[in-house]
HTML snippet that shows the backbone in 3Dmol.js (N, CA, C, O; Angstrom):
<script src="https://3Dmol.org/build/3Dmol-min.js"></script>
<div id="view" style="width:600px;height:400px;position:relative"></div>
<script>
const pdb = `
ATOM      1  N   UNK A   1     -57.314  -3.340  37.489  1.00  0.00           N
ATOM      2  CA  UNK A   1     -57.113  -1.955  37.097  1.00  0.00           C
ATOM      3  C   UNK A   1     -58.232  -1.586  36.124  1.00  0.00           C
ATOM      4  O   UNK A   1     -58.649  -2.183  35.132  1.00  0.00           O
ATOM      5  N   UNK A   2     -58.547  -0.595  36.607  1.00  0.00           N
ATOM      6  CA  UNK A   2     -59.896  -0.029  35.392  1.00  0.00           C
ATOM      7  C   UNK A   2     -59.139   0.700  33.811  1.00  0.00           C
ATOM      8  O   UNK A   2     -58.031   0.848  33.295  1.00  0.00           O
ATOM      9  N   UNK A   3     -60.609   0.996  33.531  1.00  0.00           N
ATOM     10  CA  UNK A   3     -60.133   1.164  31.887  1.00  0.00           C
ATOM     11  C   UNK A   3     -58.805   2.788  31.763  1.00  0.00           C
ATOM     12  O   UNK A   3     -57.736   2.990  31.188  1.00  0.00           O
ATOM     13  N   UNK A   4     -59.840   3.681  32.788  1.00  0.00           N
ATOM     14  CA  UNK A   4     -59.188   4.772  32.719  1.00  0.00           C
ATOM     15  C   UNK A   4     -57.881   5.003  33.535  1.00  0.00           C
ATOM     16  O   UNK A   4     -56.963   5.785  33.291  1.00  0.00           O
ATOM     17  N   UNK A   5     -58.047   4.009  34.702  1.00  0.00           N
ATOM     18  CA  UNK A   5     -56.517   4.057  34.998  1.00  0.00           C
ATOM     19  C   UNK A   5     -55.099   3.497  34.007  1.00  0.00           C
ATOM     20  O   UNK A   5     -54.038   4.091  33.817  1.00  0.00           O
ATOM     21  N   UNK A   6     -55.649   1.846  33.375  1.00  0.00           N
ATOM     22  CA  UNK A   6     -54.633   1.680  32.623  1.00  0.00           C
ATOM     23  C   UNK A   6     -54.408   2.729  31.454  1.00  0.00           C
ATOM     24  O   UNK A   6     -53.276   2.767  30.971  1.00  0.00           O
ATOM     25  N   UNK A   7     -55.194   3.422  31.047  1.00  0.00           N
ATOM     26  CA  UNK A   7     -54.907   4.774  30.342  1.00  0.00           C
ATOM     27  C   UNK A   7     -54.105   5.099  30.545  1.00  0.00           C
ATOM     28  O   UNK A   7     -52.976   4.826  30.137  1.00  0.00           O
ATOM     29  N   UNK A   8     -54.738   6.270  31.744  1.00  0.00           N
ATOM     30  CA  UNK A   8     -53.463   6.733  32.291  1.00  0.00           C
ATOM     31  C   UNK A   8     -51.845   6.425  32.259  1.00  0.00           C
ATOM     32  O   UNK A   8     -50.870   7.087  31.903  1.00  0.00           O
ATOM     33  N   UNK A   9     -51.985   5.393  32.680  1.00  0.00           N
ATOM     34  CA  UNK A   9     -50.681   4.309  32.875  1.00  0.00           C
ATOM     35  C   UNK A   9     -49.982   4.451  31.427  1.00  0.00           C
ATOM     36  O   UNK A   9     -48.871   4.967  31.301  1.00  0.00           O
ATOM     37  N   UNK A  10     -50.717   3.959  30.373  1.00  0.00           N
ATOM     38  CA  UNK A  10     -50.198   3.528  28.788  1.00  0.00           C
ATOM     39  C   UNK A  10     -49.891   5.443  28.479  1.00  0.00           C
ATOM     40  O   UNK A  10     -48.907   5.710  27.789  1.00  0.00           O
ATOM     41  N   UNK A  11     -50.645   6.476  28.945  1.00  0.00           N
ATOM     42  CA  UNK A  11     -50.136   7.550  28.216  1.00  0.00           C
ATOM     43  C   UNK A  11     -48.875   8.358  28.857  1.00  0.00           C
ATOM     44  O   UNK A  11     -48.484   9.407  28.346  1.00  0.00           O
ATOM     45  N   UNK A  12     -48.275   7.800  29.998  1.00  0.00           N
ATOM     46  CA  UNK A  12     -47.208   8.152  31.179  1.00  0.00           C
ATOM     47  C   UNK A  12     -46.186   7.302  30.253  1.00  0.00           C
ATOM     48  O   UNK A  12     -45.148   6.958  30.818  1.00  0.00           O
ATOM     49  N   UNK A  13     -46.331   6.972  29.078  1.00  0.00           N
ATOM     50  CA  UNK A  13     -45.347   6.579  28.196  1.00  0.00           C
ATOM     51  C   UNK A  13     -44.191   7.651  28.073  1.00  0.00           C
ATOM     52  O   UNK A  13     -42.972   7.549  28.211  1.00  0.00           O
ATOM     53  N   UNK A  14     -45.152   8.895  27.712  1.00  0.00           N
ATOM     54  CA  UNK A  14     -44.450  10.423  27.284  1.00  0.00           C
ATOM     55  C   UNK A  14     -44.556  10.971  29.258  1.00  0.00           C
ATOM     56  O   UNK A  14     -45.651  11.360  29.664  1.00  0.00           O
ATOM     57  N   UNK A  15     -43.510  10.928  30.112  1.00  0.00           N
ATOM     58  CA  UNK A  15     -43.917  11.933  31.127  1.00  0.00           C
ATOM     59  C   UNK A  15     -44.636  13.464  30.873  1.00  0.00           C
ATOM     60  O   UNK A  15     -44.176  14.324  30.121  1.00  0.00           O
ATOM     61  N   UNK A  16     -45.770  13.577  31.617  1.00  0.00           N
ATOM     62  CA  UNK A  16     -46.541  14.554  32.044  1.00  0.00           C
ATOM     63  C   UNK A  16     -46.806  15.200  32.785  1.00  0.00           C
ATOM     64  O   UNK A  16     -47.292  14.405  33.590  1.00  0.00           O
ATOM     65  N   UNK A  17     -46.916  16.427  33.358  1.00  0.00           N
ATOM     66  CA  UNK A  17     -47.200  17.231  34.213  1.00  0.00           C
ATOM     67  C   UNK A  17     -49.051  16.274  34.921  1.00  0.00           C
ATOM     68  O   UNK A  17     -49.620  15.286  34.458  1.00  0.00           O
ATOM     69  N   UNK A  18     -49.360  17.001  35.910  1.00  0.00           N
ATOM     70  CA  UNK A  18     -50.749  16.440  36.094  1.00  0.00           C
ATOM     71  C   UNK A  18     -51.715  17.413  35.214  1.00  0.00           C
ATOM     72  O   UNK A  18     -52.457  16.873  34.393  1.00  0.00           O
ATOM     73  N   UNK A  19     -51.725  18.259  35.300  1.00  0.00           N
ATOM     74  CA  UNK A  19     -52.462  18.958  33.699  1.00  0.00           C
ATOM     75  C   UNK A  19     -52.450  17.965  32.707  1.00  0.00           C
ATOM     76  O   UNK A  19     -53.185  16.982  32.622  1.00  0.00           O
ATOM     77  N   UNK A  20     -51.226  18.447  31.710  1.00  0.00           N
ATOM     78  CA  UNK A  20     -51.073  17.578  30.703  1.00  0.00           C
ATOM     79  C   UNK A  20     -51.694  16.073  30.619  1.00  0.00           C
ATOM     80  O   UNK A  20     -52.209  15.479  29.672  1.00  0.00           O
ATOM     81  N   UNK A  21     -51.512  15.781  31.631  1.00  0.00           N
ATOM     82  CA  UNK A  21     -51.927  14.478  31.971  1.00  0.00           C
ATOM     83  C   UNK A  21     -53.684  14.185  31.805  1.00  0.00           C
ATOM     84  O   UNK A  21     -54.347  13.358  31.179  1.00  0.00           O
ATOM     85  N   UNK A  22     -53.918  15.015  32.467  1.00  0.00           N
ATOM     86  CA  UNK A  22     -55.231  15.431  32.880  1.00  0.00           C
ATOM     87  C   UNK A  22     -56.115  15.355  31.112  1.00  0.00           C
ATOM     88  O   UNK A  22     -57.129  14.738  30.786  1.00  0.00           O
ATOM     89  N   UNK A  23     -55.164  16.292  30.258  1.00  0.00           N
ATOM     90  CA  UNK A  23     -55.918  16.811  28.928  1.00  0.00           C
ATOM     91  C   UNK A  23     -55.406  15.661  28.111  1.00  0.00           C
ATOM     92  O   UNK A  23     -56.064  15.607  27.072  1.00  0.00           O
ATOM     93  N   UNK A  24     -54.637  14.867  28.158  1.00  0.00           N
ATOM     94  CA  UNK A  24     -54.477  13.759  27.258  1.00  0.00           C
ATOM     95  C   UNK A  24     -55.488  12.220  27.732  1.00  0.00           C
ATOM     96  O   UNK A  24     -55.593  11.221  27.020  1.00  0.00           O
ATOM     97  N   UNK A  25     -55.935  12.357  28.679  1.00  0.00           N
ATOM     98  CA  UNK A  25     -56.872  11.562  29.532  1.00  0.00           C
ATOM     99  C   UNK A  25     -58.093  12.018  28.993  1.00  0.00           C
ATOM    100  O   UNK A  25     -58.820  11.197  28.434  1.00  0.00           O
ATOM    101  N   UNK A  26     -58.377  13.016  29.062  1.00  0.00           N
ATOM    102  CA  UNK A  26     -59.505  13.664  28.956  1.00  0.00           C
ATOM    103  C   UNK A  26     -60.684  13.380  30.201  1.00  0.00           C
ATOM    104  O   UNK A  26     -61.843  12.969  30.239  1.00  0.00           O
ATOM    105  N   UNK A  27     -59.862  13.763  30.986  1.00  0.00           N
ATOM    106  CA  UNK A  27     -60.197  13.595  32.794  1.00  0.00           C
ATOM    107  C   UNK A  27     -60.330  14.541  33.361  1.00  0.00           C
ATOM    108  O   UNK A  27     -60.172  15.516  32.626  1.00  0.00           O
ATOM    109  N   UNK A  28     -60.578  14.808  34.456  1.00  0.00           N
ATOM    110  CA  UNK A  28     -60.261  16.548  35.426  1.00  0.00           C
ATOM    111  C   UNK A  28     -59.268  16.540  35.853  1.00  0.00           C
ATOM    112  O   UNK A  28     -58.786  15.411  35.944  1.00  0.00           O
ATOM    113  N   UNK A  29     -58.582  17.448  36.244  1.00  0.00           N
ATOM    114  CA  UNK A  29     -57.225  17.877  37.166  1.00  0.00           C
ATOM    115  C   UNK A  29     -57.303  16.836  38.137  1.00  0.00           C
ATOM    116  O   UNK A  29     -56.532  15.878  38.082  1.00  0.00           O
ATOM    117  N   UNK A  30     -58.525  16.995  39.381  1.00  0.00           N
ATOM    118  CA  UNK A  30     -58.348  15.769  40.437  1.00  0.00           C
ATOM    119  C   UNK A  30     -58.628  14.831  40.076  1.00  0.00           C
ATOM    120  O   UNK A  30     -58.424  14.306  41.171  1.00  0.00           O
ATOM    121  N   UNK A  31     -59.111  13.608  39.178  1.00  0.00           N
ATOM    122  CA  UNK A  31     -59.179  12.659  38.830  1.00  0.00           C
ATOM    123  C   UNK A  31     -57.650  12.232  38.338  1.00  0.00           C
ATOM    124  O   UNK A  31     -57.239  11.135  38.716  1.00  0.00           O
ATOM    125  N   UNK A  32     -56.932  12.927  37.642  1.00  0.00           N
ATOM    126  CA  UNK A  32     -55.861  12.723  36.662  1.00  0.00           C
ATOM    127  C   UNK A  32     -55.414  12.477  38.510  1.00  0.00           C
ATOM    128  O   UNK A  32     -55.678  11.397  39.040  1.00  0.00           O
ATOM    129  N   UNK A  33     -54.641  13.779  39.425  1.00  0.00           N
ATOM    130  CA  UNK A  33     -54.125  13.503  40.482  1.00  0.00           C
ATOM    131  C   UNK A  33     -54.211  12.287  41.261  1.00  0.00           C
ATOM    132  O   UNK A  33     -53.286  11.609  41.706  1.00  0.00           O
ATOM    133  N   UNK A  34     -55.608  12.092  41.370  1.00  0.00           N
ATOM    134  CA  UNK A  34     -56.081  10.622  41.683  1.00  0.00           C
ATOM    135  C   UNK A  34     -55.428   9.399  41.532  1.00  0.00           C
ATOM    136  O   UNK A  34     -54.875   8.663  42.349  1.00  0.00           O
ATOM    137  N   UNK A  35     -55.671   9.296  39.822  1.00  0.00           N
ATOM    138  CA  UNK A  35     -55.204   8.203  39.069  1.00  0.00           C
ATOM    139  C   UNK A  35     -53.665   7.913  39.370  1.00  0.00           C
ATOM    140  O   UNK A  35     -53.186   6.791  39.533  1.00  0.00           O
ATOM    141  N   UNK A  36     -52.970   9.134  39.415  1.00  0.00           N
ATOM    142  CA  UNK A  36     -51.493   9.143  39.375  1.00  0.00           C
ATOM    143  C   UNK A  36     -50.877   8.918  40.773  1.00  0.00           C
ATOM    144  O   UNK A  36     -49.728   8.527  40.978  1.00  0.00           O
ATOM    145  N   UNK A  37     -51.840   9.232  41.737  1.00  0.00           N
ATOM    146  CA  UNK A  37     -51.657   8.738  43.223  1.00  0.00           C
ATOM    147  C   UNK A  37     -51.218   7.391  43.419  1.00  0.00           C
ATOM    148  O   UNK A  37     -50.133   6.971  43.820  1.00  0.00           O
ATOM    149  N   UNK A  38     -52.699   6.527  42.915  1.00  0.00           N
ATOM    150  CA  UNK A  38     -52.668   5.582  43.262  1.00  0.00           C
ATOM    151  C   UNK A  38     -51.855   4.483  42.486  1.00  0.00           C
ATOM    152  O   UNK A  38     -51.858   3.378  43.029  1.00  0.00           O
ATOM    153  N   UNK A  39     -51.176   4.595  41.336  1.00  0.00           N
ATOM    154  CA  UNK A  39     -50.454   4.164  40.264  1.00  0.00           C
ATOM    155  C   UNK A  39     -49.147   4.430  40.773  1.00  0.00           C
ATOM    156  O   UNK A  39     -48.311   3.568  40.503  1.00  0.00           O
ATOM    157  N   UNK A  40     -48.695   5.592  41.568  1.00  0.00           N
ATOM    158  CA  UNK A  40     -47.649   5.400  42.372  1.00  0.00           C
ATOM    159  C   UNK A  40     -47.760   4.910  43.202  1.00  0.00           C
ATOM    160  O   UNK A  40     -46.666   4.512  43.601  1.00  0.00           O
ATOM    161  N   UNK A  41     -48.889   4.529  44.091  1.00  0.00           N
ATOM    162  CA  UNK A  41     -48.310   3.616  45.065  1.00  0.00           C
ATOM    163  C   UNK A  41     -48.160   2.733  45.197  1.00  0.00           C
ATOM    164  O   UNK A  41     -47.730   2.123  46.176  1.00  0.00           O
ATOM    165  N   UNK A  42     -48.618   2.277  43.815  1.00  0.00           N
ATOM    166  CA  UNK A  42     -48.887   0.786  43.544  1.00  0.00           C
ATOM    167  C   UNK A  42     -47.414   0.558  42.732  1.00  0.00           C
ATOM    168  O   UNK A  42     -47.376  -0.524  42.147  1.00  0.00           O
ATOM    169  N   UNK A  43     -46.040   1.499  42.578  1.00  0.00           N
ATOM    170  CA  UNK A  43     -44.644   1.649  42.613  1.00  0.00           C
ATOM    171  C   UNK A  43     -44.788   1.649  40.924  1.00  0.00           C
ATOM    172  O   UNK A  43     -43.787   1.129  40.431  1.00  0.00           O
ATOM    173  N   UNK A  44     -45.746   2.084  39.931  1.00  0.00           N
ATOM    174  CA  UNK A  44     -45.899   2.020  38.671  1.00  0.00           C
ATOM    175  C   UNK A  44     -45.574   3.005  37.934  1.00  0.00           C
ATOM    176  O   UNK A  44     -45.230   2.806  36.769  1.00  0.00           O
ATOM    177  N   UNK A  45     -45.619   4.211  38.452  1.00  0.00           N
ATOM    178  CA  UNK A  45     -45.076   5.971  38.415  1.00  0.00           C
ATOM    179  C   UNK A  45     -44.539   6.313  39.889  1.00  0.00           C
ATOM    180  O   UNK A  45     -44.780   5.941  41.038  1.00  0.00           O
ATOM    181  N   UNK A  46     -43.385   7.534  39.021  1.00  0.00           N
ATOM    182  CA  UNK A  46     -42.812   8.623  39.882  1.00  0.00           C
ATOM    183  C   UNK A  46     -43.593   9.389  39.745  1.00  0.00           C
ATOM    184  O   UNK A  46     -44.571   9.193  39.023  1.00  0.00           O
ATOM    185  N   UNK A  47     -43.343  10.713  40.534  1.00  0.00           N
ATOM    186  CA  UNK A  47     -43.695  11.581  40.605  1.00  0.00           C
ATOM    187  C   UNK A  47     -42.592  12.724  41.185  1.00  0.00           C
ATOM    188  O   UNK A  47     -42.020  12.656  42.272  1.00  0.00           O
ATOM    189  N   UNK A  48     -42.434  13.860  40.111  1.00  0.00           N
ATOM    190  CA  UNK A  48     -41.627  14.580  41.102  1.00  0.00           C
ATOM    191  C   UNK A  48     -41.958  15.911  41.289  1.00  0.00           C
ATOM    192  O   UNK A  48     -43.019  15.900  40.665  1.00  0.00           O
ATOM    193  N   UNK A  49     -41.858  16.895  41.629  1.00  0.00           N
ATOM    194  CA  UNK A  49     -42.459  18.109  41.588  1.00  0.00           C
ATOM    195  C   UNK A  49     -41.174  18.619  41.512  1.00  0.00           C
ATOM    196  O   UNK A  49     -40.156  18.101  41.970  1.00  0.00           O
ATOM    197  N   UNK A  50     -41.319  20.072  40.674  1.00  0.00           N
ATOM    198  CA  UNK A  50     -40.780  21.381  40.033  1.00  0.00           C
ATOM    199  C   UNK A  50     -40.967  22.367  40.196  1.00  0.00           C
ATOM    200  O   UNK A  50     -41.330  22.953  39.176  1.00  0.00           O
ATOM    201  N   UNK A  51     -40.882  23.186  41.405  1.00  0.00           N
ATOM    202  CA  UNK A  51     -41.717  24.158  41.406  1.00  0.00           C
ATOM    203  C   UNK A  51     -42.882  23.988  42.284  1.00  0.00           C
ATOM    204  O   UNK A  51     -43.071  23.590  43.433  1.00  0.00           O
ATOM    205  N   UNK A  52     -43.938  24.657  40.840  1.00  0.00           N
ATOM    206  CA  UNK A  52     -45.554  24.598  41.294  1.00  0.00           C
ATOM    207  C   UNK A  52     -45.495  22.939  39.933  1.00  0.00           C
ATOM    208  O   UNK A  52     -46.091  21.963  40.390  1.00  0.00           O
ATOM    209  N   UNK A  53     -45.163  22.822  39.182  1.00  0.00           N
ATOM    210  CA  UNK A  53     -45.388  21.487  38.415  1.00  0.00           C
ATOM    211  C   UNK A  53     -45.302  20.012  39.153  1.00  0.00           C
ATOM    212  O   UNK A  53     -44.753  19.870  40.246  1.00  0.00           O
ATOM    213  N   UNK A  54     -45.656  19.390  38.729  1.00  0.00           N
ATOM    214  CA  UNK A  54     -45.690  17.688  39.094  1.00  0.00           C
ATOM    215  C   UNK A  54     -45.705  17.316  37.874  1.00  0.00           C
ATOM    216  O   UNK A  54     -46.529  17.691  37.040  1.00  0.00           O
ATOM    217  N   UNK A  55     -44.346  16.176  37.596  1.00  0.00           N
ATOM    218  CA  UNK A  55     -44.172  15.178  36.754  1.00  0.00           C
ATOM    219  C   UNK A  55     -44.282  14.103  36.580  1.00  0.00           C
ATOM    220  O   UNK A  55     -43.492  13.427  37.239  1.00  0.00           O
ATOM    221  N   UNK A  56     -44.940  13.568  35.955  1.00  0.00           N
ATOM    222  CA  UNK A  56     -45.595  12.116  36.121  1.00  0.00           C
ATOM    223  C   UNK A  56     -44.702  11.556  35.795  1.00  0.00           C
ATOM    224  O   UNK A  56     -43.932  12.409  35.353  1.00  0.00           O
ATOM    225  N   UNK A  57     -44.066  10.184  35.680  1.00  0.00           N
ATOM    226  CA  UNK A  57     -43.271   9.316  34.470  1.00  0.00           C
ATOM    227  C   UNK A  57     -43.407   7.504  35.160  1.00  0.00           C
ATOM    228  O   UNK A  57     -43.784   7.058  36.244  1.00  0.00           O
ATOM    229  N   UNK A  58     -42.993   6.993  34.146  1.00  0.00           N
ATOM    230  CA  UNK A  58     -43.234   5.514  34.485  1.00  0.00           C
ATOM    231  C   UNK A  58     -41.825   4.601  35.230  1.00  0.00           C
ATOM    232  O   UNK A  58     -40.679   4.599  34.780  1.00  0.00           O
ATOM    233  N   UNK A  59     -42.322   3.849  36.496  1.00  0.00           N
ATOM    234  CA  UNK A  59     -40.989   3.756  36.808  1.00  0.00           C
ATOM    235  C   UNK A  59     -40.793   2.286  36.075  1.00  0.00           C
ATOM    236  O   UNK A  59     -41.723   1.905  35.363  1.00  0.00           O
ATOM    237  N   UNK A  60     -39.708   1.502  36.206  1.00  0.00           N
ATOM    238  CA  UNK A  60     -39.526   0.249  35.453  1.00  0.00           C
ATOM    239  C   UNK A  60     -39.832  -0.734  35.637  1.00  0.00           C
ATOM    240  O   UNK A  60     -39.465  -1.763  35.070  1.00  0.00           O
ATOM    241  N   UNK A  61     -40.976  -0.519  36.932  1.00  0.00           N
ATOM    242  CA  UNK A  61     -42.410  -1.680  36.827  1.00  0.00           C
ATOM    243  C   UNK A  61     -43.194  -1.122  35.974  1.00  0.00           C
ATOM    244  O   UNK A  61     -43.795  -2.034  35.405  1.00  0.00           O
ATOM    245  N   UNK A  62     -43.543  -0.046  35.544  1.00  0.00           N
ATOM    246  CA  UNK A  62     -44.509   0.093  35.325  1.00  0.00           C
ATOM    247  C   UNK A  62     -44.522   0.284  34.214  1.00  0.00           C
ATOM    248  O   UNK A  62     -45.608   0.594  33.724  1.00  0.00           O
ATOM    249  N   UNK A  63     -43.149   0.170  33.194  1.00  0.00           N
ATOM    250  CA  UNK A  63     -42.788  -0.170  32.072  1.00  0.00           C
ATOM    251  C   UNK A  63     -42.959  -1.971  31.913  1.00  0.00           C
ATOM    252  O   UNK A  63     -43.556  -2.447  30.948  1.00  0.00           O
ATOM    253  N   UNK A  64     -42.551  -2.551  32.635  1.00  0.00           N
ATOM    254  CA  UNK A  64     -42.838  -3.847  32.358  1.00  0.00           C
ATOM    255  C   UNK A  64     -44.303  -4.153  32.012  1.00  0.00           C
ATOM    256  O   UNK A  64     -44.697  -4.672  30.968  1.00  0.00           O
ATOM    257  N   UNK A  65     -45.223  -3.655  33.302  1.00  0.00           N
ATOM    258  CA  UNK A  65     -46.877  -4.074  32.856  1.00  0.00           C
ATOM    259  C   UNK A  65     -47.296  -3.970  31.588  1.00  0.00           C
ATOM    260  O   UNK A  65     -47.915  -4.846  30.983  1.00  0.00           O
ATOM    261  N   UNK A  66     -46.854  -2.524  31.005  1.00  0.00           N
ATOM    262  CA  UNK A  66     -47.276  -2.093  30.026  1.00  0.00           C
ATOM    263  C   UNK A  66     -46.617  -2.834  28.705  1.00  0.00           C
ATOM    264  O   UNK A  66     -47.085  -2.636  27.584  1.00  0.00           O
ATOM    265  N   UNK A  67     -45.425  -3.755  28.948  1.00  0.00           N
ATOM    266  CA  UNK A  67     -45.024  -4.539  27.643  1.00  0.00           C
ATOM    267  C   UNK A  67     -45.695  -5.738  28.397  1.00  0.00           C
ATOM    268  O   UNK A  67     -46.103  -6.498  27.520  1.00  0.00           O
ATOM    269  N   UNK A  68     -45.974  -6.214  29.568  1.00  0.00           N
ATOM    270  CA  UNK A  68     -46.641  -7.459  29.239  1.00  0.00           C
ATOM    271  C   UNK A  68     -45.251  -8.624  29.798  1.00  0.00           C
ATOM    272  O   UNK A  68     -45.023  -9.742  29.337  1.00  0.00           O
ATOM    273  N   UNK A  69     -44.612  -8.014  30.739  1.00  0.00           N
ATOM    274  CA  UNK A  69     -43.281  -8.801  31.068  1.00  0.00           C
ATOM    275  C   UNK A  69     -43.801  -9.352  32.660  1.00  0.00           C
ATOM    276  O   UNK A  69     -43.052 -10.045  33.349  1.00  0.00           O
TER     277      UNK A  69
END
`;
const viewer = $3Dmol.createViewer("view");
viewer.addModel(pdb, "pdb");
viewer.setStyle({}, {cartoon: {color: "spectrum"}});
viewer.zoomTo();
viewer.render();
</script>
């Protein structure tokens, strides 16, 4: 996993919209989308959509990586 994905990953602590996401990364909109793609498929984030929003959050693998279990 690269630097900016485990980012990603460690700041999906707080769920995020992909914006939000995006500006706490300090990434672009499609990069952030990107990142959050592939971090779900790798079963590490949900994702749910609201609307026009998308919510990022960590599922309970992807809480484990991040303590190191």
């Amino acid at each position: 996993m690269g630097r900016t994905r485990a980012q990603v990953l460690a700041l999906l602590r707080s769920p995020a919209t992909t914006t939000a996401l995006a500006e706490r990364a300090g990434v672009s909109l499609a990069a952030a989308s990107q990142h959050a793609g592939v971090l779900r498929g790798a079963g590490l984030v949900d994702t749910v959509r609201t609307g026009s929003a998308v919510l990022h959050s960590l599922t309970p693998l992807g809480w484990s990586l991040l303590a190191g279990v």
